[in-house]
Each structure stands twice: as structure tokens, then as C-alpha cells.
N, C-alpha and C positions, 0 to 999 in steps of 0.2 A: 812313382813317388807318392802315391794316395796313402794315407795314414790307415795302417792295421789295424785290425781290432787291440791292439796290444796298448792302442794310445786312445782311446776311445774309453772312456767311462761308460758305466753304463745311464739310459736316458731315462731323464726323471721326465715326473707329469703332477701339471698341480692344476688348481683353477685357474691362475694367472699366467700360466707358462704353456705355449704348445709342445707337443711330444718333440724329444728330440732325433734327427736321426745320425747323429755324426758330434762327437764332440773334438775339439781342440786345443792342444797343452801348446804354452810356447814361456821360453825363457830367455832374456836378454839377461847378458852377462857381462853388465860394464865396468869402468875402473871406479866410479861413484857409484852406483847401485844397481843390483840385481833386481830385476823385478819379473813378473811372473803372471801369465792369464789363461783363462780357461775360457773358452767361446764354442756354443753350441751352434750347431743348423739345422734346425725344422725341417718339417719333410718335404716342405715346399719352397725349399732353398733360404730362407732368410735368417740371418745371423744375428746372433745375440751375447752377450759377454756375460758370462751366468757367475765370474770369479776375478778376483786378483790380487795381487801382493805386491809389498816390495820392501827390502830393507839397504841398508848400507853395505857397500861393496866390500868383499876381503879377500885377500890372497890374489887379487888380479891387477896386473898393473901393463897400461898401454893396449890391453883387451888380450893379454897374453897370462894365464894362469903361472902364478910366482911362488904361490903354497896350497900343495893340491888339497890338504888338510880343510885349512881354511876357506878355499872357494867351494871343497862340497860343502862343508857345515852352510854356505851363507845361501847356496843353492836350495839343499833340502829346507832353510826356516823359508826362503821367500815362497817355494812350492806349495807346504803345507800353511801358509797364512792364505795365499791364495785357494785352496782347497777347502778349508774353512768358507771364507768368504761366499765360495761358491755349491758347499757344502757336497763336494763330489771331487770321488779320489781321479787320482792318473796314473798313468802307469810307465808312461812315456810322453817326451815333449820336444818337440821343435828349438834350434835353439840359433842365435844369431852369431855369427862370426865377424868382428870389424876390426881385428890385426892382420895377425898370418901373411903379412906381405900379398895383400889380394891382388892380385891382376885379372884384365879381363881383356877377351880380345877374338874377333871374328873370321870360322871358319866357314868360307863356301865349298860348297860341292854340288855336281849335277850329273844327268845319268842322261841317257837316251831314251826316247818313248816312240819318235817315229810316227809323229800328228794322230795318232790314236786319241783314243778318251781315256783320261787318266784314271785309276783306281787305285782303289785301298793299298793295293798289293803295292802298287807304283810309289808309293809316297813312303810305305813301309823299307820296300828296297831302298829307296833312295837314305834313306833316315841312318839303317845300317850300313851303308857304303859311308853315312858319315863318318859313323864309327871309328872307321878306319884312319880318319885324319886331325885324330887328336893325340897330339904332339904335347901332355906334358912335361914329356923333359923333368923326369923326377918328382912334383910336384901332383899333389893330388884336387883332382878336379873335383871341385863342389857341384856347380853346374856345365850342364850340355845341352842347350836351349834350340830349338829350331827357331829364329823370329819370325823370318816371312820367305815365303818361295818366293820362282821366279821362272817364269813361262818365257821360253826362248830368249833371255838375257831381257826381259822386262819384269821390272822390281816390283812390293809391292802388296805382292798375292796373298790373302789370308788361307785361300783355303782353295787347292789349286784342283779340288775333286770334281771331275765330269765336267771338266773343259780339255781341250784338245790342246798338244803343243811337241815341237820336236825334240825338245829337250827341256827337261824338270830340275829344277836348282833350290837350292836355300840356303839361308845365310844361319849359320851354327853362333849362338855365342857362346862363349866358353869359360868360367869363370876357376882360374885356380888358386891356389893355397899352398904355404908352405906345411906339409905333414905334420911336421912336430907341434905345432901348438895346437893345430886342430885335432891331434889325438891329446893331445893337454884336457882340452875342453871338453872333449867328448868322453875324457874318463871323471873329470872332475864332476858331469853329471852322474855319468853311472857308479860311482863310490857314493851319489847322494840317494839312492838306491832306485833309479829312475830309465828308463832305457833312451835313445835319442832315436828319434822319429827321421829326421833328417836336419842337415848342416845350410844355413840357406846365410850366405856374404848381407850382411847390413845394409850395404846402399840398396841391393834387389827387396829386401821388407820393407825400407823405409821408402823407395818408391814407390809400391806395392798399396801403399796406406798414403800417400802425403801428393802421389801426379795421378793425374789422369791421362788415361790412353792418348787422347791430342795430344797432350805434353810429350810423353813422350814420343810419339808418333815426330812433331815440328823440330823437336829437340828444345832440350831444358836440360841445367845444370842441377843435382843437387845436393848440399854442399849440409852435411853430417856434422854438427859441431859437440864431440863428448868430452868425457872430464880432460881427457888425456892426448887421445886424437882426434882428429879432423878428416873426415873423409869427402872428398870430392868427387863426383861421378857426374860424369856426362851421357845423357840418352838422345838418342834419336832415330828414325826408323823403328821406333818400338821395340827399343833395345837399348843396353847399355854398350857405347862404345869406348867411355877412357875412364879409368879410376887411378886417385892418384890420391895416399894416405901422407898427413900432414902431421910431424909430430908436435904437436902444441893445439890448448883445447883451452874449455872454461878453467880447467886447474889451473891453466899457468897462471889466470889474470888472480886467483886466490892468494896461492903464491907470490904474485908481486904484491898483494894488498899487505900480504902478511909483515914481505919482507921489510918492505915501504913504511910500516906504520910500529913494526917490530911488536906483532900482536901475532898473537895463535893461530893457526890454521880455521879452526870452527869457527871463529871470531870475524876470519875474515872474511870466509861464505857464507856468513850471514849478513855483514854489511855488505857484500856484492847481491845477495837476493833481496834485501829490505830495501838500502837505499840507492844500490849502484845502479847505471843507466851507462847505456852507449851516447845520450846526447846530454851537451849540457844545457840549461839555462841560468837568467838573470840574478834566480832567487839564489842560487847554489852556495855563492859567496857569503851569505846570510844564514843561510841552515846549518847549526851543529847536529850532531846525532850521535848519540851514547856506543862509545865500541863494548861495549858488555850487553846482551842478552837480557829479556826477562827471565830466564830460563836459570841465567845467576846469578839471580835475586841482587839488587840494589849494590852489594859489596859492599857498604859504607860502615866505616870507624863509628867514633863516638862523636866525633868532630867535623862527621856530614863528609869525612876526604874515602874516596874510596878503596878499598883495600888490593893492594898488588900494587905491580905497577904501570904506568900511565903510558898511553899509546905514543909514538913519536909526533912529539906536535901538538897534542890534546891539552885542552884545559885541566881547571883543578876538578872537574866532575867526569873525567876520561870523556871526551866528547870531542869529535874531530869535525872541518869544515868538509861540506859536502863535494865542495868545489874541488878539495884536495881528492877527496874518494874519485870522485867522475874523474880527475886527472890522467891516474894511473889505470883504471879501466879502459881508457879511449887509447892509454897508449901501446898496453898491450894488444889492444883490438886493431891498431893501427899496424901493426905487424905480423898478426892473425890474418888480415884482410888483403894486406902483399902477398905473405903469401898463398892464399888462396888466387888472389888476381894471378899469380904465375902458373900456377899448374892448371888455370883454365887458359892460357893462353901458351901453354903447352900439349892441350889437347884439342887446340883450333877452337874453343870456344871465347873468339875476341876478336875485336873488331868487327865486321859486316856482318861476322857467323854469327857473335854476340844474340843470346835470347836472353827468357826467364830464367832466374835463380833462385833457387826455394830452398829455405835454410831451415835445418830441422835437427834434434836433438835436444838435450837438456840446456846447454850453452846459447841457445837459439831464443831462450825462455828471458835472457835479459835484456830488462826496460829499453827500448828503441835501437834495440840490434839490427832490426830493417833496414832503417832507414839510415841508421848509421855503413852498412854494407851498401846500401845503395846509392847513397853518396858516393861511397870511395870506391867501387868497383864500375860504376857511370852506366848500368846495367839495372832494371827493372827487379826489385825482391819482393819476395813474400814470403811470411811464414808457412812452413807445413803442418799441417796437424792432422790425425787417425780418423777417419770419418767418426761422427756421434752415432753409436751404433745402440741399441737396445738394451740397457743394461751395464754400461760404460759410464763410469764415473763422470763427474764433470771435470775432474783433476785430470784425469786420464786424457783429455780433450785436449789434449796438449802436447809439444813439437818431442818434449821427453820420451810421451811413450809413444811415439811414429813405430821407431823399428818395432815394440814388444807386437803392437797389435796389426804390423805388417807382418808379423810372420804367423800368426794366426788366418790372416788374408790370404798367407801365399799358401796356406798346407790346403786353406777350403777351394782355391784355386785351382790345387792340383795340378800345373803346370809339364805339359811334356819335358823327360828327358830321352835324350836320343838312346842313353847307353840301355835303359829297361826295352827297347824296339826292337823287337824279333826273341826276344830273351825266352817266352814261352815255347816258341820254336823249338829255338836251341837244347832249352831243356829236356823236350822232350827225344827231339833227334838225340842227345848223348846217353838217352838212357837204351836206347835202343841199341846203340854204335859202340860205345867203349866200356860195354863190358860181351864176356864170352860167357856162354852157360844158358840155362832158364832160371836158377834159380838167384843168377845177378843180374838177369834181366830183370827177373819179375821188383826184385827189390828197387832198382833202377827208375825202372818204370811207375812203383809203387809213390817214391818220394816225390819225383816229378809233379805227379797229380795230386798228391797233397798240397805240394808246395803252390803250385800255379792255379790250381780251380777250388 
């Protein structure tokens, strides 16, 4: 799964910049915006954000491509704003999946070794025997993770090379997809004339970028909040073990502002980012705050009254009480936060199991969402956000772009999968085997070794 030269720009070199030896495209493809980054790696491994972009979402609704038309156009502008920014093309890019009906769920398997000392070879068998026991049942697997071996049924093992045991285990997690929209998505980049590097499930980038190994090592919940959906995922053992997608996200609370106040969609996502808040206070009762924008200009007549018409409830200068705004915020939030409380206490994470919860996405980004979830779920929260990496905006420092710049984390990571294990083998054994002749050997043989060395 290591990124080709095909997604690799080539490495620039200035005074301020050290050589690079790897570069990395990634695009998040949500129902509110598309955004986009390009991150390099030095040759002495440390990462830098040389690029990035973002514009307003289209053609995507629920993170499921609705007009293939329209999500490549909004693809290809956020790719090349980004490209710009970083002034270096790509050619290919990493991209996030958080619909597709994600599931995720752990396979074990173990081999015999017979108290020897384990080797390369051993753990390679063991990897391809797992192969064997992935069961999607129609659906196409994004990942196939080894998390951790397991030395004679003791858990655990990071790394089970040149130790002895009678038998060698590990837990597979396995993460699938319904086909059809991940081929949605994966054409809607390549019509934006881009190739796809690989497909990596949102909650894995957004962990990726927002927990640390402890975390998920102890187990920690974490709870995706986008325009549309809501993703829940539970880790532990240094792994993901429940995911459970929620339909209803920061749009809904727009939508209710909207409907609430019988004002415009734009109108009302911008009173939930200027003045909305998950807590209230004293003052709330007392603050008016204009439901029109700088942005559209004053609207006022001759006679100072404003032009259009007036919000539900607003004075004569369209101006609504704040108290009334934070109302209808807390109450959709009050329903957002049930159901999140259910699908963690559908995945055992509640009660005594109860740990951290680390809320992250765009939705994640309003006024005292912590502590408002941390009140009503009785459970410890915090924000995630992307590590401040070299180069990375200070906007970008933020729970919105988790997934974009988690999956830039997870390409430089480079992550085992089980299915690419033994695959060189393989390749080469069929060029040998299933063809007759020399001169279909030889071609056989030929592509093999281009392909794999």
C-alpha cells in the first residue's frame, strides 16, 4: 500500500525547504466541503504540508456521490487550489471514505511453529493463511490490518520476530464497504483527471491524526461529527473494534435553525458559526444579533427597515435573541448526543468499559461542544485536532481537517496489509506456471519483474 511514483510529484529544493523524498496527495470528500493537501517527507523522515485547498461541497450528499458531474468538477477546483498553494502538481491522491455502510470487525488466525524461533518466513505464512479467512460476503474490503500477534494464546505482541513459541496468532482487522459507492467515489476522482492511490475508511485517518497509540492501545471512542453523518468508532488494543454511522450531523442543527427562524440555509450556518454555542449563558437573554451577514451588505430601505423579509421573531432591524439561537442548537444536540450515547453502549463502550471520547470533524468546531457532550454522555471529552505540523495552516489546526490530514499520516505510514503478503511470490510463481511455451514464459516472466522490482 506505499504510494507509487504515480502520486509522488516531483521533490523540490529551495533555501528554506529541505529536499524532499516522498511526497503526499490526499482528498476528503464531504457533504459540506471538499478539501485537499499535499504533504512532503524529508529524507530523514519528517513531514511537512508544502499545500492545500478547499472549497464548498457538490454533487455529494450523506458522503455518498449524488452527481458524478458535479463532485468531479468540485474535486478537480479543490485539488488544483491546493496545487497552487503548494505549487506542485500530483498525479494521484489518497482519498477518505465515511458512508458506504462501513463496517469493521476482527479476524484471528494462528499456524503452528513448534517452540522454534520465529522468522520472516513465519509471520509471512502466517499473514497469507490469513488471507484465507476473509469472509466479505460481497462487499469490498478497504482494509486488512494485522493489529498484534499472539505467542501461544498470549496477546499483545508487536512484533513476534526471534522469539520462540508453539504457536503464532494475530488478530486481522478487517474493514469493509458497500462497492457501489466506493466505486462512485473512486470514479468521481478519476473523471477529475487524478488517479486514486488508495481508499482508507475516515474513522482510520481521523484516528490516525487526532489519538495516540495509548489511546488506542486502553481504548477510546471517536466520535466523527460531519455536515451529514456522524461516525462513531470505538478502538482498543490498538485497533478499531465497533463503528457505527449515525444519520444526522452539523446540517441537521442548520436546518433546524433555518426552519426555526424561516431564514435561508447560508444564513443559518452562519448564525450557528458566529453566534451558536452548545452552552448557554446569563447574557444570552440580552444579545440580539443581526440574521443577515456583512457579506449582504446592510439591506436597509430608505426608512432604515430592512429589505426582505424578517426572520421569525426578529425585530424591526431583522435581529434575533441569542437565547432563542442557543435554544434550537442544544436541542438538536440533545438528540445528536442520544444518539451517539446508544451506539457506544451498543458497542460496550458504557458503563465500567466507559473511557475517552474525542470529538472531531467540522461539527466538533461549535462553541462548547465538549463540554456540552460531556455533560450528557457522563464520560470525559476532548477535542481532536491534526498535529501542528510544518507548514499547516493555523485554520487547518483544527477537528475539520482531522480526516484530510489523517490520511496523509496514514499513506506516510504506510500501514501493513495482509492481501499485498506473499503477492511478489505469487507473481512470480504464475509466471512461471500458467503459461506453456518460452516465448509466454519469457513475457510472463518479463511483467512480473517489472511490476514487483
Amino acid at each position: 500500500m506505499a504510494p507509487n511514483a504515480a502520486g509522488r510529484a516531483a521533490p523540490k529544493t529551495s533555501g528554506s525547504q529541505r529536499r524532499l523524498a516522498r511526497t503526499y496527495a490526499a482528498v476528503n470528500v464531504g457533504s459540506f466541503r471538499i478539501s485537499a493537501m499535499i504533504m512532503g517527507e524529508t529524507e530523514n523522515g519528517e513531514l511537512q504540508v508544502l499545500g492545500s485547498g478547499h472549497r464548498a461541497s457538490a454533487g455529494i450528499k450523506r458522503g455518498y456521490v449524488t452527481d458524478m458531474a458535479a463532485a468531479s468538477h468540485a474535486i478537480r477546483d479543490a485539488v488544483e487550489r491546493a496545487e497552487k498553494s503548494a505549487n506542485t502538481p500530483v498525479r494521484s491522491v489518497w482519498i477518505a471514505c465515511a458512508g458506504a455502510g462501513l463496517a469493521s470487525h476482527v479476524v484471528a488466525v494462528d499456524i503452528e511453529i513448534g517452540g522454534r524461533r520465529i522468522e520472516d518466513e513465519d509471520v509471512e505464512a502466517l499473514l497469507v493463511e490469513a488471507q484465507d479467512m476473509i469472509q466479505p460476503d460481497g462487499r469490498k474490503v478497504l482494509h486488512a490490518q494485522p493489529a498484534h500477534y499472539t505467542l501461544d494464546g498470549a496477546h499483545g505482541v508487536a512484533n513476534p520476530r526471534g522469539l520462540h513459541a508453539e504457536r503464532l496468532g494475530v488478530d486481522i482487522h478487517v474493514m469493509l464497504a458497500d462497492g457501489g459507492p466506493v466505486r462512485n467515489l473512486t470514479e468521481a476522482v478519476q473523471n477529475a483527471h487524478l488517479e486514486v492511490e488508495g481508499v482508507v475508511a475516515a474513522p482510520l485517518a481521523a484516528g490516525q491524526a487526532c489519538l495516540t497509540p495509548e489511546e488506542r492501545e486502553l481504548g477510546v471512542a471517536l466520535v466523527e461529527i460531519g455536515a451529514d453523518i456522524t461516525n462513531v468508532a470505538v478502538f482498543a488494543g490498538g485497533m478499531l473494534l465497533g463503528l457505527q454511522a449515525i444519520p444526522m450531523g452539523s446540517g441537521s442543527i442548520t436546518d433546524a435553525i433555518a426552519s426555526s427562524f424561516g431564514i435561508r440555509r447560508s444564513q443559518a450556518e452562519r448564525l450557528k458559526c458566529v453566534a451558536g454555542s452548545a452552552v448557554a449563558s446569563p447574557s444570552d437573554h440580552r444579545e440580539l444579533i443581526p440574521v443577515s451577514g456583512p457579506a449582504e451588505g446592510t439591506g436597509e430601505g430608505g426608512d432604515g427597515a430592512p429589505v426582505g423579509p424578517l426572520a421569525r421573531g426578529a425585530d424591526d432591524k431583522n435581529r434575533i435573541v441569542r437565547a432563542e439561537l442557543i435554544a434550537v442548537v442544544t436541542q438538536q444536540l440533545s438528540v445528536l448526543t442520544g444518539e451517539v450515547g446508544k451506539a457506544l453502549k451498543a458497542m460496550g463502550f458504557a458503563g465500567s468499559r466507559a473511557g475517552q471520547v474525542v470529538l472531531t470533524g467540522g461539527g466538533a468546531e461549535l462553541a462548547g461542544m465538549a463540554d456540552f457532550m460531556q455533560g450528557a454522555l457522563g464520560q470525559p471529552v476532548r477535542l481532536g485536532r491534526p498535529p501542528q505540523l510544518p507548514g499547516m495552516p493555523e485554520a487547518h489546526h483544527a477537528p475539520g481537517f482531522a480526516t484530510l490530514a489523517g490520511l496523509c499520516l496514514y499513506a506516510a505510514d504506510d500501514p501493513v496489509d495482509i492481501r499485498a503478503v506473499g503477492a511478489r511470490r505469487a507473481g512470480l510463481y504464475k509466471a512461471f506456471t500458467q503459461e506453456s511455451g518460452i516465448m509466454a514464459l519469457g513475457e510472463r516472466l518479463f511483467r512480473a519483474l517489472r511490476e514487483y522490482f
